[in-house]
DSSP file (Angstrom, degrees, kcal/mol; ACC not computed):
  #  RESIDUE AA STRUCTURE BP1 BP2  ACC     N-H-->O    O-->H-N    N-H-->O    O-->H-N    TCO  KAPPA ALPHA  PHI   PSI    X-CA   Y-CA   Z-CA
    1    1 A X              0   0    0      0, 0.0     2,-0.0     0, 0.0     0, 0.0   0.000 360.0 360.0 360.0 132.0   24.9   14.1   36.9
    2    2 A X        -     0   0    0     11,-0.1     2,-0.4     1,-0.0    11,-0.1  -0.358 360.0-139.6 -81.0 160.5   26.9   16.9   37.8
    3    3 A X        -     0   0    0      9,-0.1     2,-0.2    -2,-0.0     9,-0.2  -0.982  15.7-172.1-141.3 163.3   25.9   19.2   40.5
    4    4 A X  E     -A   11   0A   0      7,-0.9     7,-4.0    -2,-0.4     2,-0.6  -0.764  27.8-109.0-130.6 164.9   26.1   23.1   41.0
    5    5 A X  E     +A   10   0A   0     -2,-0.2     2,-0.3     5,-0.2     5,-0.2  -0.966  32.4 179.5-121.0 125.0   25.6   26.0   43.7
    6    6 A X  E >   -A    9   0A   0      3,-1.7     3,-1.6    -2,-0.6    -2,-0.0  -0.989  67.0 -21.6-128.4 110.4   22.8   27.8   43.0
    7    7 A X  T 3  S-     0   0    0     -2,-0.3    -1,-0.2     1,-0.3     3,-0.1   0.624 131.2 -45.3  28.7  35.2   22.0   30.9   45.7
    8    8 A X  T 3  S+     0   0    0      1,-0.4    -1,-0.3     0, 0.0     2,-0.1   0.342 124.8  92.8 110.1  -2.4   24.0   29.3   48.3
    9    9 A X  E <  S-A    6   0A   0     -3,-1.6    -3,-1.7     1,-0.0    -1,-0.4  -0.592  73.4-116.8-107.8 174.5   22.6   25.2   47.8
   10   10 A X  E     +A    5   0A   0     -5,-0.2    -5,-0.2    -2,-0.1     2,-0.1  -0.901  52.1 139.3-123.8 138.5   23.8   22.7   45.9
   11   11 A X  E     -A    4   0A   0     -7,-4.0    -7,-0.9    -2,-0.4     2,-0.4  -0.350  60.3 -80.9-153.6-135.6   21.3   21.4   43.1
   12   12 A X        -     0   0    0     -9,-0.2    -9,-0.1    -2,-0.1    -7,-0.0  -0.928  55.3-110.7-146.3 114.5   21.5   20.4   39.7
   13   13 A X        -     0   0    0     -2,-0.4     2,-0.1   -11,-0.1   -11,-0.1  -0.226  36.3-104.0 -52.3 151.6   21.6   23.7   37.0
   14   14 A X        -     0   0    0      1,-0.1     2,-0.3     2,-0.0     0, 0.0  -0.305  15.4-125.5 -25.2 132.9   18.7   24.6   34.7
   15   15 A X        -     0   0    0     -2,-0.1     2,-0.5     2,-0.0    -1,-0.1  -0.726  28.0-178.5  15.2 102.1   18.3   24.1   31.4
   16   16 A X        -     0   0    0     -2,-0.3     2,-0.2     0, 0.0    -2,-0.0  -0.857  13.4-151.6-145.3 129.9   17.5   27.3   29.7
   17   17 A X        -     0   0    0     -2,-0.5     2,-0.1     1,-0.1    -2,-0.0  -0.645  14.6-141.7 -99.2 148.7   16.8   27.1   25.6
   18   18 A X    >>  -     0   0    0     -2,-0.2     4,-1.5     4,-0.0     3,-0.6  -0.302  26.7-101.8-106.6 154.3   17.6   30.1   23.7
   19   19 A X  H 3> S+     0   0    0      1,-0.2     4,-1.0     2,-0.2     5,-0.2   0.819 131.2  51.4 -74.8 -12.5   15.4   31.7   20.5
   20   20 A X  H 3> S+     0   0    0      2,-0.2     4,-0.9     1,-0.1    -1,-0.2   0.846 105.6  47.6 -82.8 -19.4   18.3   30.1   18.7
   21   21 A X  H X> S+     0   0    0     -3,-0.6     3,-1.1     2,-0.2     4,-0.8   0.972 109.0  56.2 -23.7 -88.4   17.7   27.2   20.4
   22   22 A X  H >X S+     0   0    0     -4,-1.5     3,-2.3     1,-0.3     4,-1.0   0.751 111.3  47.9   8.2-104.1   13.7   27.5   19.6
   23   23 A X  H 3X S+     0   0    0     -4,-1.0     4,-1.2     1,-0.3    -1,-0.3   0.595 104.0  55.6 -26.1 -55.2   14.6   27.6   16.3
   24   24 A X  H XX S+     0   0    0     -3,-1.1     4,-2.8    -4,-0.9     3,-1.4   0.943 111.8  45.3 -23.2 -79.4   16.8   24.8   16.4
   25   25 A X  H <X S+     0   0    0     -3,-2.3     4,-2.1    -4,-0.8     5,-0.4   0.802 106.0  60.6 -36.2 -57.0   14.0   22.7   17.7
   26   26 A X  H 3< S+     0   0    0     -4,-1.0    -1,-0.3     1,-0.3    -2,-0.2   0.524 104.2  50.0 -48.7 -35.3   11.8   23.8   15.5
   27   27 A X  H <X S+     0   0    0     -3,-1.4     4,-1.7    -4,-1.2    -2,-0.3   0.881 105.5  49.1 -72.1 -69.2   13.8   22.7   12.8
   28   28 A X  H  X S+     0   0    0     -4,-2.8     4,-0.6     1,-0.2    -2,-0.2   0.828 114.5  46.8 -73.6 -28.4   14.4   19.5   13.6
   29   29 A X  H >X S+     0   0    0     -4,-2.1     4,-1.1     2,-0.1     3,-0.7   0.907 121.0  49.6 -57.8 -49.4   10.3   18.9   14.4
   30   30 A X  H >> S+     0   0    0     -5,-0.4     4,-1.6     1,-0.2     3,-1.6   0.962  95.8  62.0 -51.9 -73.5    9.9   20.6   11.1
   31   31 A X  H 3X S+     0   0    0     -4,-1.7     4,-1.7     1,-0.3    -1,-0.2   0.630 103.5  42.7 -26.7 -49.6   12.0   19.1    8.8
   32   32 A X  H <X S+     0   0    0     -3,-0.7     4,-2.0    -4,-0.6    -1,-0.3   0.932 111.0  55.9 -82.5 -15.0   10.6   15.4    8.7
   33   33 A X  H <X S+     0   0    0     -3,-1.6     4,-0.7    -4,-1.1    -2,-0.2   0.816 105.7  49.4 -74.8 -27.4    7.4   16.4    8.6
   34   34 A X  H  X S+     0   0    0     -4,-1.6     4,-1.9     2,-0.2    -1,-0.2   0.848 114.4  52.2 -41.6 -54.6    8.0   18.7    5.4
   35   35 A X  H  < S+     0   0    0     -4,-1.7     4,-0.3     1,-0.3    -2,-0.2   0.616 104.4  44.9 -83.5 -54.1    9.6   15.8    4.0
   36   36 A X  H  X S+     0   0    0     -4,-2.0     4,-2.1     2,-0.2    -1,-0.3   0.716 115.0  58.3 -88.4 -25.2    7.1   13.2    4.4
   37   37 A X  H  X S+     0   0    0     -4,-0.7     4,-2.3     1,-0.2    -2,-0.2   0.993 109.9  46.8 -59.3 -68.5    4.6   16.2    3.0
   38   38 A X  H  < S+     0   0    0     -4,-1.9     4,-0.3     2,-0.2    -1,-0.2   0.772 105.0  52.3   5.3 -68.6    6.7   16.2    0.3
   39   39 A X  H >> S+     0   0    0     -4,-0.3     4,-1.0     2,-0.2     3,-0.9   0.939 107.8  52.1 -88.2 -36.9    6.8   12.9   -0.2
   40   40 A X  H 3X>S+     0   0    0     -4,-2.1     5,-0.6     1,-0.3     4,-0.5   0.660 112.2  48.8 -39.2 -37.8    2.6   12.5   -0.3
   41   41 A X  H 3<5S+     0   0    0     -4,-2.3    -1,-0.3     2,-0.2    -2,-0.2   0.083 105.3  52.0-103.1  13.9    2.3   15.3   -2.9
   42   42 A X  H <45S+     0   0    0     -3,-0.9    -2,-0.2    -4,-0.3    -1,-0.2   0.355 119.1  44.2 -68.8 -43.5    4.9   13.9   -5.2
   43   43 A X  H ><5S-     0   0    0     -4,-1.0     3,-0.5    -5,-0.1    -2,-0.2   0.856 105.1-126.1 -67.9 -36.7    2.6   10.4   -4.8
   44   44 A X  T 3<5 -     0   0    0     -4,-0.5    -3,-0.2     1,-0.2    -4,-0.1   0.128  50.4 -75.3  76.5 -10.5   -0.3   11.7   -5.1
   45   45 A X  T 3 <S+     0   0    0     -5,-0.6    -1,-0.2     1,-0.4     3,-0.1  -0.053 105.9 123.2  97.8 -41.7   -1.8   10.4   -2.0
   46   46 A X  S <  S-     0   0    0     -3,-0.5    -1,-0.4     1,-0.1     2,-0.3   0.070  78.5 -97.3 -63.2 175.8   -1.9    7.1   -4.1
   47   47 A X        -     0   0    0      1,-0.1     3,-0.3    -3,-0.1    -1,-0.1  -0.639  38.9-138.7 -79.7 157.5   -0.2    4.0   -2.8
   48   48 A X  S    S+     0   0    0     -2,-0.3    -1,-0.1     1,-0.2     2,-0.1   0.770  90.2  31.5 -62.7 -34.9    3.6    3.7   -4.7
   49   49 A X        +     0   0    0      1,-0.2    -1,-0.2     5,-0.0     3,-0.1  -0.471  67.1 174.2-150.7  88.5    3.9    0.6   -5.4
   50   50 A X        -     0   0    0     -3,-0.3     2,-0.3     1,-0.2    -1,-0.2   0.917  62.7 -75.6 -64.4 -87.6    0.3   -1.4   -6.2
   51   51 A X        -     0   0    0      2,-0.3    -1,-0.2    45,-0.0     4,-0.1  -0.895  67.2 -62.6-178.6-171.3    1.6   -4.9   -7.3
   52   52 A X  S    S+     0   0    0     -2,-0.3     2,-0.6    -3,-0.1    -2,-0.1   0.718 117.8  81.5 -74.3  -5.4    3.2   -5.7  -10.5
   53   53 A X  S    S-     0   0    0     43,-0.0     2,-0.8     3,-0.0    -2,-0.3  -0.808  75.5-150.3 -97.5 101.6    0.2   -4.9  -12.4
   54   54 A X    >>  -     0   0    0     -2,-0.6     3,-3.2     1,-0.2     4,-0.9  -0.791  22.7-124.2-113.4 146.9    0.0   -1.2  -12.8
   55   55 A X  H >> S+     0   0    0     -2,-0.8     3,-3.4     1,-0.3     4,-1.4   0.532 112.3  62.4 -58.1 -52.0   -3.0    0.3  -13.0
   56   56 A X  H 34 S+     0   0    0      1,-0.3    -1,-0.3     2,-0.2     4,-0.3   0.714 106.9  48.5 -57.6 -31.6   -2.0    1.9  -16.6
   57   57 A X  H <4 S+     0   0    0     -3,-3.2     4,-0.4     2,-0.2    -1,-0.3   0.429 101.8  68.3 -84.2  11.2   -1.7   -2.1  -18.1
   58   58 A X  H X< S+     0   0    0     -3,-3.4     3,-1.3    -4,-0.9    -2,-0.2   0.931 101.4  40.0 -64.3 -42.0   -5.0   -2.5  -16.5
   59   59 A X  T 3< S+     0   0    0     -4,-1.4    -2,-0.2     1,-0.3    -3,-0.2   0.699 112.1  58.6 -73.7 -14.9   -6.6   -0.1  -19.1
   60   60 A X  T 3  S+     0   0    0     -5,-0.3    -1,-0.3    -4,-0.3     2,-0.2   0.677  88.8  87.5 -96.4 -14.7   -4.6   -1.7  -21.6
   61   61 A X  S <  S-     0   0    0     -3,-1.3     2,-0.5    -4,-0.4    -3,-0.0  -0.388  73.0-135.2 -98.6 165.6   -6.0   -5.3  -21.0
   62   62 A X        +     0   0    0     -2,-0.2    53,-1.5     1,-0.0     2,-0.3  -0.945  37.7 179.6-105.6 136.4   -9.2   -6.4  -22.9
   63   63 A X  E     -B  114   0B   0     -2,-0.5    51,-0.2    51,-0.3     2,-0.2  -0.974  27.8-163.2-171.0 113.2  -11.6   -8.1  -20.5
   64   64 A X  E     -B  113   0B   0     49,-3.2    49,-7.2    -2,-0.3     2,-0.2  -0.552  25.7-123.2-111.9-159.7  -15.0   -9.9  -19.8
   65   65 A X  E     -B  112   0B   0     47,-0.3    47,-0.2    -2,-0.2     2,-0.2  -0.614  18.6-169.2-121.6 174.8  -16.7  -10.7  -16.9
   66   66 A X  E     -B  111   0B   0     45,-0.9    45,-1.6    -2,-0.2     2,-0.3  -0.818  22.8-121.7-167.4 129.8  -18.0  -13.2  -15.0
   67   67 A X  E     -B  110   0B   0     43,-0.2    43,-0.2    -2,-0.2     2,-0.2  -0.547  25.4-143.4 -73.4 113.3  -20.4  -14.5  -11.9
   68   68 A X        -     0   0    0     41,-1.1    40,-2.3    -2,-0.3     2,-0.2  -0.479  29.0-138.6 -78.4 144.6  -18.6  -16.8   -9.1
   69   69 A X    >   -     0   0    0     38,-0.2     3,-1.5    -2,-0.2    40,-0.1  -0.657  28.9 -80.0 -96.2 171.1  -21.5  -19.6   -7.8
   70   70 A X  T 3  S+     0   0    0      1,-0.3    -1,-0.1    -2,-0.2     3,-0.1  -0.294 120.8  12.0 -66.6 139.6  -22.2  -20.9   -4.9
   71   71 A X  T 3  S+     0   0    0      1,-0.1    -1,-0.3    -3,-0.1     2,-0.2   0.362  97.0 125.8  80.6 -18.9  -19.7  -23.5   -4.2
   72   72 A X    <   -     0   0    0     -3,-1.5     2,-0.2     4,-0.1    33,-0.2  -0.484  42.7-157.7 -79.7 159.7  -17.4  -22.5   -6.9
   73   73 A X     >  -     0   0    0     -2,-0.2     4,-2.1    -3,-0.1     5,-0.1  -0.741  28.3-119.6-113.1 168.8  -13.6  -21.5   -6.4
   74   74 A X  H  > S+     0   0    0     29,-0.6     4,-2.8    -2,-0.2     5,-0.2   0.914 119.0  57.5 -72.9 -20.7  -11.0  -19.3   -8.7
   75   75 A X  H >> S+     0   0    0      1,-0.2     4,-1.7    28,-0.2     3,-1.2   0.976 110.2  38.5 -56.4 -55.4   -9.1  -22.4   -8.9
   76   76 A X  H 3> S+     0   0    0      1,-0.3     4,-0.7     2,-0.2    -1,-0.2   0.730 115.0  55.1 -42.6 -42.0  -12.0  -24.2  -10.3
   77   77 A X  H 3X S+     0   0    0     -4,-2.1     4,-2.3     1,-0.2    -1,-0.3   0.840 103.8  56.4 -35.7 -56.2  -12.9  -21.1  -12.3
   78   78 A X  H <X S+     0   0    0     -4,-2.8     4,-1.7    -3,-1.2    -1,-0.2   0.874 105.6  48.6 -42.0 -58.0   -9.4  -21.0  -13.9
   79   79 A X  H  < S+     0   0    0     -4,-1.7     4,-0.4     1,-0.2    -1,-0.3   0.717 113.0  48.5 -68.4 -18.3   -9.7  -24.6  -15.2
   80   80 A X  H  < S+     0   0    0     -4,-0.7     3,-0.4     2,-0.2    -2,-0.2   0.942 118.9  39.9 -87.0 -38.3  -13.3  -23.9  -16.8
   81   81 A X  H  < S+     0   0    0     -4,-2.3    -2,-0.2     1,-0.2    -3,-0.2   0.571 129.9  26.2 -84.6 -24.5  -12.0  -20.7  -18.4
   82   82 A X    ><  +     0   0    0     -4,-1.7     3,-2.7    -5,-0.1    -1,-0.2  -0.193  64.2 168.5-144.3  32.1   -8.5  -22.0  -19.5
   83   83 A X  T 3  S+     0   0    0     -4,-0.4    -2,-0.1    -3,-0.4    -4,-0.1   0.625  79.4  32.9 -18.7 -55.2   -8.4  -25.4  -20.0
   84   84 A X  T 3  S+     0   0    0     33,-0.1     2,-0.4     2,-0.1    -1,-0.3   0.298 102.1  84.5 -87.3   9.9   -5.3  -25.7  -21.5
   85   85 A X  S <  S-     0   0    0     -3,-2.7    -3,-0.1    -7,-0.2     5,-0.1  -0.837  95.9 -80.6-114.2 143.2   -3.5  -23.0  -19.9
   86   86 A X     >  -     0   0    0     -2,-0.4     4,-0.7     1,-0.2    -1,-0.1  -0.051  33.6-142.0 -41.7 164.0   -1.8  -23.3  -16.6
   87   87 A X  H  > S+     0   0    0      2,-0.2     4,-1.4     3,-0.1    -1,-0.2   0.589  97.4  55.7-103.7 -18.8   -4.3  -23.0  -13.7
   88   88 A X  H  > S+     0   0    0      2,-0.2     4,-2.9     3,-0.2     5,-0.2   0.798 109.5  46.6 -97.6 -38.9   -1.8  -20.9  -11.4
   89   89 A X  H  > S+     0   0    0      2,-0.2     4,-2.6     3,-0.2    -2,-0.2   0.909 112.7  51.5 -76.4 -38.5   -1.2  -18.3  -14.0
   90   90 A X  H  X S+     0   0    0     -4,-0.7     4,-3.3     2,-0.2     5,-0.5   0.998 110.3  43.7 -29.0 -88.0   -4.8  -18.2  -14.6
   91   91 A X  H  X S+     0   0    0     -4,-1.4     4,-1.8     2,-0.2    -2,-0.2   0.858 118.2  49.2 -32.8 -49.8   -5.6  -17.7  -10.9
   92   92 A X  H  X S+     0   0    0     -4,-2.9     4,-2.4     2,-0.2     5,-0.3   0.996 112.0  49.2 -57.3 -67.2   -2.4  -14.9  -10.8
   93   93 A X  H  X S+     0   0    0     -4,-2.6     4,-1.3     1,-0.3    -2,-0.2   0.713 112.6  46.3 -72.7 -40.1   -3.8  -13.2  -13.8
   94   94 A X  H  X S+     0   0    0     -4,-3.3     4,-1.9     1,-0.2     6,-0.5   0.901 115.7  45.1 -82.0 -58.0   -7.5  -13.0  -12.3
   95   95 A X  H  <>S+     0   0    0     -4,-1.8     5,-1.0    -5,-0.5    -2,-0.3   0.906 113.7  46.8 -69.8 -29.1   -6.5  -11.7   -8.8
   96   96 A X  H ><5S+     0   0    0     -4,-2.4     3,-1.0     3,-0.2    -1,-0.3   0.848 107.2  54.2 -92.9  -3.9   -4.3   -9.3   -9.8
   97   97 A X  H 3<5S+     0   0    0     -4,-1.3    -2,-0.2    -5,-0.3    -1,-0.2   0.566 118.2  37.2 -97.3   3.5   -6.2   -7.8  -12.4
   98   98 A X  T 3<5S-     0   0    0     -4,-1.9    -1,-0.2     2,-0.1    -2,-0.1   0.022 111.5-114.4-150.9  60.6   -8.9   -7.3  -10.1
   99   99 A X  T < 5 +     0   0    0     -3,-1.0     2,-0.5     1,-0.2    -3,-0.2   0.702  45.8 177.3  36.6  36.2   -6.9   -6.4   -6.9
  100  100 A X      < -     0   0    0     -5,-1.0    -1,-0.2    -6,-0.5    -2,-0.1  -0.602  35.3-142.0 -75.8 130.4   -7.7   -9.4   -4.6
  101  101 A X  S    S-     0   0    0     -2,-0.5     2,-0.3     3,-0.1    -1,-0.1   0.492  83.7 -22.0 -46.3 -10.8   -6.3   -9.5   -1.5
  102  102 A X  S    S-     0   0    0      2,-0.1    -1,-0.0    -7,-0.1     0, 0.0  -0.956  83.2 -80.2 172.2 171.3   -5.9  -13.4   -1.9
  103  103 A X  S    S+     0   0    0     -2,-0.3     2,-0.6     2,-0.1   -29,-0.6   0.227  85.8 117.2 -62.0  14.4   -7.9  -16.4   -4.2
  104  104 A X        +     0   0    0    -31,-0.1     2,-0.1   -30,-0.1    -2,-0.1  -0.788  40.3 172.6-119.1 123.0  -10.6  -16.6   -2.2
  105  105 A X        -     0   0    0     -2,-0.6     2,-0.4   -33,-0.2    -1,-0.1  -0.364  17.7-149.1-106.7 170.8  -14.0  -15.7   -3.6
  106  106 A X    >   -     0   0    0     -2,-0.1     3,-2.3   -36,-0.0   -38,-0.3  -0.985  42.6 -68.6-147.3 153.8  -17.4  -16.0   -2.4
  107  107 A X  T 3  S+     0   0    0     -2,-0.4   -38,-0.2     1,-0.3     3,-0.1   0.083 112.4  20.4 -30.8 118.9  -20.9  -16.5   -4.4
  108  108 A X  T 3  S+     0   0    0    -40,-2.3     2,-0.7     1,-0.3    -1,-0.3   0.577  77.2 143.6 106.0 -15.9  -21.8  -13.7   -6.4
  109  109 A X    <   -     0   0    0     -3,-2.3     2,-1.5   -40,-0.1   -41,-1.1  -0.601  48.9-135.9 -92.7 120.5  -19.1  -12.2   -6.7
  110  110 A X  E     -B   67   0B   0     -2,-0.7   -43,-0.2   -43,-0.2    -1,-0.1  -0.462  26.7-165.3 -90.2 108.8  -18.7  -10.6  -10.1
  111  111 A X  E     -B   66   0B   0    -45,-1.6   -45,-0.9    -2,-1.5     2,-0.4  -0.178  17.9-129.2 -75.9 156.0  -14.8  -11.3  -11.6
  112  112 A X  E     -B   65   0B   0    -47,-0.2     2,-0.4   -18,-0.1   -47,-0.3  -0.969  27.1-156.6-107.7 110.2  -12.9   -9.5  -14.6
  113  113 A X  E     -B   64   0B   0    -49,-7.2   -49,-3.2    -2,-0.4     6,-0.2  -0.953  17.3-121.3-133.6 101.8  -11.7  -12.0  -16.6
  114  114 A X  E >   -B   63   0B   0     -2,-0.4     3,-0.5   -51,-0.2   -51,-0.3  -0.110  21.0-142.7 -54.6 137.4   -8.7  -11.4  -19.0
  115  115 A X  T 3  S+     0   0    0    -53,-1.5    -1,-0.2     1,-0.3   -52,-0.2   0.189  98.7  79.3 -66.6  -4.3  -10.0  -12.2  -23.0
  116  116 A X  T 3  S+     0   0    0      1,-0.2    -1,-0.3   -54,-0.2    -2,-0.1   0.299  83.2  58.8-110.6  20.4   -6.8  -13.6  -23.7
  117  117 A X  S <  S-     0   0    0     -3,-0.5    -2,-0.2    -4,-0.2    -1,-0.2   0.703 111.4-127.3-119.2 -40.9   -8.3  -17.2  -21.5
  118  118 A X              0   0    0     -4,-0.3    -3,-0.1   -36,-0.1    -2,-0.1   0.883 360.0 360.0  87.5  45.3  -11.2  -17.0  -24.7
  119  119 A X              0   0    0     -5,-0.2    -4,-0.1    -6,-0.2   -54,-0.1   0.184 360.0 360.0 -96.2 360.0  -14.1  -17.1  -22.1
């Protein structure tokens, strides 16, 4: 750190920001926050990027429903609903088309079940 003589001591000079400075500052604060505004109103506010399933082939898919039991699982589901069809693609097909966070269901819970399984 450099040092200066400042009314007859020795000290360390001042800092003193400028309005062009200001401005400066001001700008650079500004700028990402524009940016990221920007970037929210281009989105909508929605999230960008959902999961491969995007909500516009959601509407497109034809779909019944169904009641999980006590005790029951999606695997299990899968195999009652799709017998012949893999059980993993099942399972995929069921969770993403009604946005679960993971397989894991609980009693009661009413499921969206793609028509193309023949349920």
């Amino acid at each position: 750190m450099s040092t200066a003589i400042v009314n007859g001591t020795i000290g360390t000079p001042r800092l003193r920001i400028t309005r062009r400075g200001y401005a400066l500052l001001t700008l650079i604060v500004a700028f990402p926050l524009v940016i990221a505004a920007l970037g929210f109103a281009v989105n909508g506010g929605g999230a960008a990027a959902m999961d491969p399933v995007s909500a516009a082939s959601l509407k497109s898919v034809a779909f019944g429903h169904v009641t999980v039991q006590a005790g029951e699982s999606l695997w299990q589901l899968a195999a009652q609903i799709a017998p012949s069809a893999d059980p993993r693609d099942v399972v995929s097909d069921i969770v993403h088309l009604n946005q679960l966070s993971s397989a894991v269901v609980q009693p009661g819970q009413t499921l969206a079940i793609p028509l193309k399984y023949g349920h």
